[in-house]
Structure formats: structure tokens, C-alpha cells
Chimera marker file (.cmm) of the C-alpha trace (Angstrom):
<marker_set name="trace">
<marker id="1" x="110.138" y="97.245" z="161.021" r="1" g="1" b="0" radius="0.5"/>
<marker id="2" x="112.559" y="95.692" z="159.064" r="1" g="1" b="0" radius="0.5"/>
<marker id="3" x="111.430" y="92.382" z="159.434" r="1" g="1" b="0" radius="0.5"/>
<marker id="4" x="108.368" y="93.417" z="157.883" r="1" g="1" b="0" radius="0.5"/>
<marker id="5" x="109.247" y="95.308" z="155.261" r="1" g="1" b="0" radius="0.5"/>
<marker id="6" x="110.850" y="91.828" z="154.138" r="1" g="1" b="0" radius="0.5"/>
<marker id="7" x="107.721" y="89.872" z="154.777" r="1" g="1" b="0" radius="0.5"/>
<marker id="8" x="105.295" y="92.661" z="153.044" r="1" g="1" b="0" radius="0.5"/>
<marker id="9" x="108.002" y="92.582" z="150.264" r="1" g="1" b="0" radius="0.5"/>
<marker id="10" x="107.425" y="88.698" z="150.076" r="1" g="1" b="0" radius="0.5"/>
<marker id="11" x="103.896" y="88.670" z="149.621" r="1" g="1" b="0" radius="0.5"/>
<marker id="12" x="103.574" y="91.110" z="147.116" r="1" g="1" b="0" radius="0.5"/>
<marker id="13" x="105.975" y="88.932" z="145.074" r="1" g="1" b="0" radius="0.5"/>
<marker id="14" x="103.871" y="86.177" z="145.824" r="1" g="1" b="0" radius="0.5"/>
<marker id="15" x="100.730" y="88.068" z="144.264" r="1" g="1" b="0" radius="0.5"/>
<marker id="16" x="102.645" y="88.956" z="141.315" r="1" g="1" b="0" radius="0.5"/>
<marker id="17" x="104.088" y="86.089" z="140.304" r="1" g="1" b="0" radius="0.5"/>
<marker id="18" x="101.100" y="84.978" z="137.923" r="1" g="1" b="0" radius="0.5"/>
<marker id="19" x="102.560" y="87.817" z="135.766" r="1" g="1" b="0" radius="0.5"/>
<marker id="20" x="103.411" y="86.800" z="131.979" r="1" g="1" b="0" radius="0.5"/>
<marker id="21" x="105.577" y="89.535" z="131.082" r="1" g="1" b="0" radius="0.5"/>
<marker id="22" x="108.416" y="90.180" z="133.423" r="1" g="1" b="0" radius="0.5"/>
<marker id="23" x="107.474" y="92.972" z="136.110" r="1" g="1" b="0" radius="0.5"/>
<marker id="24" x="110.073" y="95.437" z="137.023" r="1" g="1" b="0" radius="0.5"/>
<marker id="25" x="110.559" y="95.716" z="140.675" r="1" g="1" b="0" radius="0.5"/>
<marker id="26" x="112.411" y="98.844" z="141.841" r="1" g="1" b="0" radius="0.5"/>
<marker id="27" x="114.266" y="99.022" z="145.026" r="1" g="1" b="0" radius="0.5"/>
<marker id="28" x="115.179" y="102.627" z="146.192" r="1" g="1" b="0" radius="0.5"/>
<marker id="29" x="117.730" y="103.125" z="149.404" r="1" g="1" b="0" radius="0.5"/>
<marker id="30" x="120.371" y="105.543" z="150.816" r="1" g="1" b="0" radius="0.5"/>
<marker id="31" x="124.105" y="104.623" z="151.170" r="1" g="1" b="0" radius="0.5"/>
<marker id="32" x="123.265" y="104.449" z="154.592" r="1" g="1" b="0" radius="0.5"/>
<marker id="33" x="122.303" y="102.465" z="157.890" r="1" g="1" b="0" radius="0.5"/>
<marker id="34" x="119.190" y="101.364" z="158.446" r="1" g="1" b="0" radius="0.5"/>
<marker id="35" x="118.903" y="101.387" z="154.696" r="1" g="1" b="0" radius="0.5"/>
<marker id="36" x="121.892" y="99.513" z="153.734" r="1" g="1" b="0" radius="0.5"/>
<marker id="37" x="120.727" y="96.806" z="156.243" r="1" g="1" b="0" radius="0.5"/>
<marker id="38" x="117.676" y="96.212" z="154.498" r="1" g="1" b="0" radius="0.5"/>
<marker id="39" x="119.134" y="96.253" z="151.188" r="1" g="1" b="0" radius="0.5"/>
<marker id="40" x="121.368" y="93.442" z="152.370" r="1" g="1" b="0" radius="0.5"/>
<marker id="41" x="118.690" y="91.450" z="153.252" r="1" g="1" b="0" radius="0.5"/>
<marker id="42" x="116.655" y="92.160" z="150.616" r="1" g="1" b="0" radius="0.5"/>
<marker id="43" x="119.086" y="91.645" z="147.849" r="1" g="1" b="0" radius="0.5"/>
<marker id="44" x="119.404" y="87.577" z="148.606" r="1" g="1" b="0" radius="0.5"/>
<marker id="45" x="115.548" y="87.235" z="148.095" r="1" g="1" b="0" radius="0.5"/>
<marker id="46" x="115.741" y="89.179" z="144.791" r="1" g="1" b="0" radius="0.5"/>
<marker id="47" x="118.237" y="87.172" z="142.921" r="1" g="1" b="0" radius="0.5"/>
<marker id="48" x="115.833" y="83.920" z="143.418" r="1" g="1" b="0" radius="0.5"/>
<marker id="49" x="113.411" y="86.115" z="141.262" r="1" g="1" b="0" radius="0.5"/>
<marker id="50" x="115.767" y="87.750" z="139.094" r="1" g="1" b="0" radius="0.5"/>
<marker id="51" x="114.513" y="85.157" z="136.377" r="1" g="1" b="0" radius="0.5"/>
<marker id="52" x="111.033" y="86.438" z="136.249" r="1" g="1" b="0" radius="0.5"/>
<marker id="53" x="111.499" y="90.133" z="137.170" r="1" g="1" b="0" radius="0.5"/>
<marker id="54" x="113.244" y="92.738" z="136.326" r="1" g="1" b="0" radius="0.5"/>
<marker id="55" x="115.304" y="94.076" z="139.091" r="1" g="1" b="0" radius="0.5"/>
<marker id="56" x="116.629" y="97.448" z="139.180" r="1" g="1" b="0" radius="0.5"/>
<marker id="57" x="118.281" y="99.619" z="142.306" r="1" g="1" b="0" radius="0.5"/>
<marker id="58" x="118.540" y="103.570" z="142.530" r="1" g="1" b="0" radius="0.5"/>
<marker id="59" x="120.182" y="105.323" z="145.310" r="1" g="1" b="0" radius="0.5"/>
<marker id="60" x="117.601" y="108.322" z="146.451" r="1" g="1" b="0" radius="0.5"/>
<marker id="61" x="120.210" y="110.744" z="146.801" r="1" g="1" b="0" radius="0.5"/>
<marker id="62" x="121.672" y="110.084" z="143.381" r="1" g="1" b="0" radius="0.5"/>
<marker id="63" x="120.019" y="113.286" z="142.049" r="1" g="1" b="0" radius="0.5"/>
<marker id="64" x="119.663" y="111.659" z="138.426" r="1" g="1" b="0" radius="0.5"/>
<marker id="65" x="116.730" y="109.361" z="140.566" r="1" g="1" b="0" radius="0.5"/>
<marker id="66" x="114.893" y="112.642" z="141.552" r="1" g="1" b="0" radius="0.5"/>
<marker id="67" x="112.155" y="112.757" z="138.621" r="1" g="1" b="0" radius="0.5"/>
<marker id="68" x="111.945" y="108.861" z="138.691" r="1" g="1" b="0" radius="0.5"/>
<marker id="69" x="110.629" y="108.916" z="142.574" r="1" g="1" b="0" radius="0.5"/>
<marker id="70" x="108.424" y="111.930" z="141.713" r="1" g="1" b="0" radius="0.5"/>
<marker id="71" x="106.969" y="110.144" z="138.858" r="1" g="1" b="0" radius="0.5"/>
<marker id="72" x="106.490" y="106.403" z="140.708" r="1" g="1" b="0" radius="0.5"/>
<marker id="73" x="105.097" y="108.643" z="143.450" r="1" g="1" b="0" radius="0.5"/>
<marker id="74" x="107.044" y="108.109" z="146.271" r="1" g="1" b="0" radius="0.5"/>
<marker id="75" x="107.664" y="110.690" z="149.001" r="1" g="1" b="0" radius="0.5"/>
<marker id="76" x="109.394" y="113.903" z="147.546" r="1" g="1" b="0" radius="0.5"/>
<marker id="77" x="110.456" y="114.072" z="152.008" r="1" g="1" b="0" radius="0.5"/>
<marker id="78" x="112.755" y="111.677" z="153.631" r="1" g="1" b="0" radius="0.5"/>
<marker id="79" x="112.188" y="107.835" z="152.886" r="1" g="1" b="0" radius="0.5"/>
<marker id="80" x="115.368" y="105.530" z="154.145" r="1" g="1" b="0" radius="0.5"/>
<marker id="81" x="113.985" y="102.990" z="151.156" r="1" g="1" b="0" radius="0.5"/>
<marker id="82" x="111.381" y="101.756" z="149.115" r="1" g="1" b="0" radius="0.5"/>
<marker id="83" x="110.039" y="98.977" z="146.618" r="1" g="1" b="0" radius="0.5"/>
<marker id="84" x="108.265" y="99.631" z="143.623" r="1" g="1" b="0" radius="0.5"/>
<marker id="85" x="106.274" y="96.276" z="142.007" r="1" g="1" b="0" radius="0.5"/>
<marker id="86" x="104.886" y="97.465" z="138.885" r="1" g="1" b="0" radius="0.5"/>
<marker id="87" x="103.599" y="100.714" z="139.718" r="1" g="1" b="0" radius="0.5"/>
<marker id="88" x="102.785" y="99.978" z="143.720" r="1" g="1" b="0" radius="0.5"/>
<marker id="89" x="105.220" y="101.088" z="146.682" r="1" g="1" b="0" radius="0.5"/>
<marker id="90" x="105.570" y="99.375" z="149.671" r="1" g="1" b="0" radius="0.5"/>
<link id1="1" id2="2" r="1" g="1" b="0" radius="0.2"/>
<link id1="2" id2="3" r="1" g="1" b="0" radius="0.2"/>
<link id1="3" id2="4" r="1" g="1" b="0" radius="0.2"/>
<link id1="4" id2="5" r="1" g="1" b="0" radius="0.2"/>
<link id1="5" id2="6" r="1" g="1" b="0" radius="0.2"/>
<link id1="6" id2="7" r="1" g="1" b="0" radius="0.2"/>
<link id1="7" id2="8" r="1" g="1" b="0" radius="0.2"/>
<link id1="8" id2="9" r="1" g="1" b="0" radius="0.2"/>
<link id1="9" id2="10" r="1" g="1" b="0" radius="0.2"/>
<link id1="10" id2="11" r="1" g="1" b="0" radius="0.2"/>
<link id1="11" id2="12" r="1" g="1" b="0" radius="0.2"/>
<link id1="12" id2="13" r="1" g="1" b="0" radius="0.2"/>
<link id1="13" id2="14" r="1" g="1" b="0" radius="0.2"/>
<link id1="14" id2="15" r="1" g="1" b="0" radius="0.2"/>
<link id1="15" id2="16" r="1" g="1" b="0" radius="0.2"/>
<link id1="16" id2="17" r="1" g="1" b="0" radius="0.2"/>
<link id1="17" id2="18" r="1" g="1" b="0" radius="0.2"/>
<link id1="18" id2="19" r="1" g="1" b="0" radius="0.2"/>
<link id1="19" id2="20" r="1" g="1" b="0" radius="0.2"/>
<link id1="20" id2="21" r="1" g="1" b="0" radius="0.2"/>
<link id1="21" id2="22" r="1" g="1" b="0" radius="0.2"/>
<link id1="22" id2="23" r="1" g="1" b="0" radius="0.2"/>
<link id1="23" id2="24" r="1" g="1" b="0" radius="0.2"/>
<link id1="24" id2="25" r="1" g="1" b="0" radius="0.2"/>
<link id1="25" id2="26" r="1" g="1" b="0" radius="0.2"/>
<link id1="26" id2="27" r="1" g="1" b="0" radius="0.2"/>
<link id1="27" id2="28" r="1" g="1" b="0" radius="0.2"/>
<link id1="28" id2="29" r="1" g="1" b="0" radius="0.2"/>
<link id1="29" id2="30" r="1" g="1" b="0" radius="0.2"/>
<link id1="30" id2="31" r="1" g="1" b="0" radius="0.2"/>
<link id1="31" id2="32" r="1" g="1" b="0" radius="0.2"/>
<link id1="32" id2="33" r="1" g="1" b="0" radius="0.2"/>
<link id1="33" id2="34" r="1" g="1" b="0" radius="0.2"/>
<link id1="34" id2="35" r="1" g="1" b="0" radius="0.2"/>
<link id1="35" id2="36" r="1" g="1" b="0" radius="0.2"/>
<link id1="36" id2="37" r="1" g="1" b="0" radius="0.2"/>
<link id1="37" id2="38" r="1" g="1" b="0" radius="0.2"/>
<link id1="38" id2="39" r="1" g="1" b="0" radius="0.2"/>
<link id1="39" id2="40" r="1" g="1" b="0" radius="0.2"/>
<link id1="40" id2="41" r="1" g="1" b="0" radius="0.2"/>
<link id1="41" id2="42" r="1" g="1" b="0" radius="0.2"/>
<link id1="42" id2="43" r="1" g="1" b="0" radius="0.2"/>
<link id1="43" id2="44" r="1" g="1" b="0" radius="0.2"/>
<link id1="44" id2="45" r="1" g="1" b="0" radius="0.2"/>
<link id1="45" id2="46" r="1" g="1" b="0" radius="0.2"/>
<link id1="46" id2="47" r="1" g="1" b="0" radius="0.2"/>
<link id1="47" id2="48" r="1" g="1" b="0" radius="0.2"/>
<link id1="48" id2="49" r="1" g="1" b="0" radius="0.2"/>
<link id1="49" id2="50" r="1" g="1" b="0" radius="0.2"/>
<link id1="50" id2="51" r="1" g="1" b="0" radius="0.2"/>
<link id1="51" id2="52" r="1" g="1" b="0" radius="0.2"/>
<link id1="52" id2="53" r="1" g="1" b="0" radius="0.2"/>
<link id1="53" id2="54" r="1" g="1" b="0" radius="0.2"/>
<link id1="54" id2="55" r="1" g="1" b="0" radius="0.2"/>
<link id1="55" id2="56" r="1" g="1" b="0" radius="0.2"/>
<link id1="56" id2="57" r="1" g="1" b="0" radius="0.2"/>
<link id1="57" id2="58" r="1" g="1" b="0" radius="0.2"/>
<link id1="58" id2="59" r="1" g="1" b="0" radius="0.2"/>
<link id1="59" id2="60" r="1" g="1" b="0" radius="0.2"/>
<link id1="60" id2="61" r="1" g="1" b="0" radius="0.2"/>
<link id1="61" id2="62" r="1" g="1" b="0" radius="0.2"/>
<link id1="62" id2="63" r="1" g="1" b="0" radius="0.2"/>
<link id1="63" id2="64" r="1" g="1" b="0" radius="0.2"/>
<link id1="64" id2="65" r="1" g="1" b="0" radius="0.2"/>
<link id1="65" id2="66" r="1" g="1" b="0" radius="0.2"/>
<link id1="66" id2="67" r="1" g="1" b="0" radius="0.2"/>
<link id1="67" id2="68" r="1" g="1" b="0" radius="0.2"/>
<link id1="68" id2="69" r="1" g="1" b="0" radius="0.2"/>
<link id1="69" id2="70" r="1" g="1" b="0" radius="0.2"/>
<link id1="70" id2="71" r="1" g="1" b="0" radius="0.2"/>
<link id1="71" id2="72" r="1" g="1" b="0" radius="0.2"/>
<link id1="72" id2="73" r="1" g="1" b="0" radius="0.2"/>
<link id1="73" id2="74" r="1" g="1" b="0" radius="0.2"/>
<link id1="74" id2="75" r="1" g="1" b="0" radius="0.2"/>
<link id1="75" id2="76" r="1" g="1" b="0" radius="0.2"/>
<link id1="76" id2="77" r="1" g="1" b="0" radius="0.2"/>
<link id1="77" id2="78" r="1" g="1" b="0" radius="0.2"/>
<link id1="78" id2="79" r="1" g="1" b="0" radius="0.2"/>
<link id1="79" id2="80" r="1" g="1" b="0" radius="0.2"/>
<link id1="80" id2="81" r="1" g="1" b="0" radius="0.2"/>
<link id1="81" id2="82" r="1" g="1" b="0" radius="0.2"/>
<link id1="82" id2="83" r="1" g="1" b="0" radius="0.2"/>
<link id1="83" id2="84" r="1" g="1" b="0" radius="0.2"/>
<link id1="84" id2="85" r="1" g="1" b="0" radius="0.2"/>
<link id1="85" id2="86" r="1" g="1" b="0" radius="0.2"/>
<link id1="86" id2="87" r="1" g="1" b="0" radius="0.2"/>
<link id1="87" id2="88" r="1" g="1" b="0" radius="0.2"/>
<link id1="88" id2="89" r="1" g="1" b="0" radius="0.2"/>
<link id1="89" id2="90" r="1" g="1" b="0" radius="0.2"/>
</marker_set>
């Protein structure tokens, strides 16, 4: 699962990447395993983009991030992470 979060991740940069204003990309995990896993491997791909995107991470327990996931439309119910392109989660 993992492995394709990263590759999903990967082609949605890929059909983004047209973009002329800088898109923000939002990455949304927990402080824990799996999700720190994934943010570890997901981290290394973002800072090759970090030029044409604007990158931002929120921890979903952080209960300032509450409205923000409500309002992208994520899962209100446990999610271990998430990424936001624009206004599209994967």
C-alpha cells in the first residue's frame, strides 16, 4: 500500500506540473508508524518539487488542523495520512 501511495503520489505530480502558478500540495500524517514511514519516503520526492510547489505538512491530531481537513474534505474518521494537490486527495 505504501508503495503505491508513492507511485499515485508521483503521477498526480506529473499531471500537475503544467501548472503556472505554484500549486500547494498538502501532506497530512500522524506522529506515528505506518504514517511516519510514508512521510519519510515521501518527503525526499517533495523537496525535488519544492521549486514549483508549495509544500506544506499538518499533523492530523494537531487539533489546530481539524477545520482544515473538514474543509479540504478529507475523512472527519481515522486516516493514517493524506495528500492534498490543489483541492484533490489521494
Amino acid at each position: 500500500m505504501k508503495l503505491r501511495l508513492v507511485l499515485i503520489f508521483i503521477i498526480a505530480i506529473g499531471s500537475v506540473s503544467c501548472a503556472s502558478n505554484k500549486t500547494d500540495i498538502s501532506i497530512f500524517y500522524k506522529e506515528k508508524n505506518p504514517s511516519q514511514q510514508v512521510l519519510a519516503k515521501v518527503k525526499p520526492l517533495l523537496t525535488d518539487y519544492s521549486h514549483s510547489y508549495k509544500i506544506h505538512y499538518y499533523n492530523i491530531e494537531d487539533e489546530e488542523n481539524s477545520e482544515l481537513i473538514k474543509n479540504m474534505g478529507l475523512p472527519e474518521t481515522h486516516f493514517p495520512f493524506a495528500v492534498v494537490i490543489g483541492d484533490k486527495f489521494f
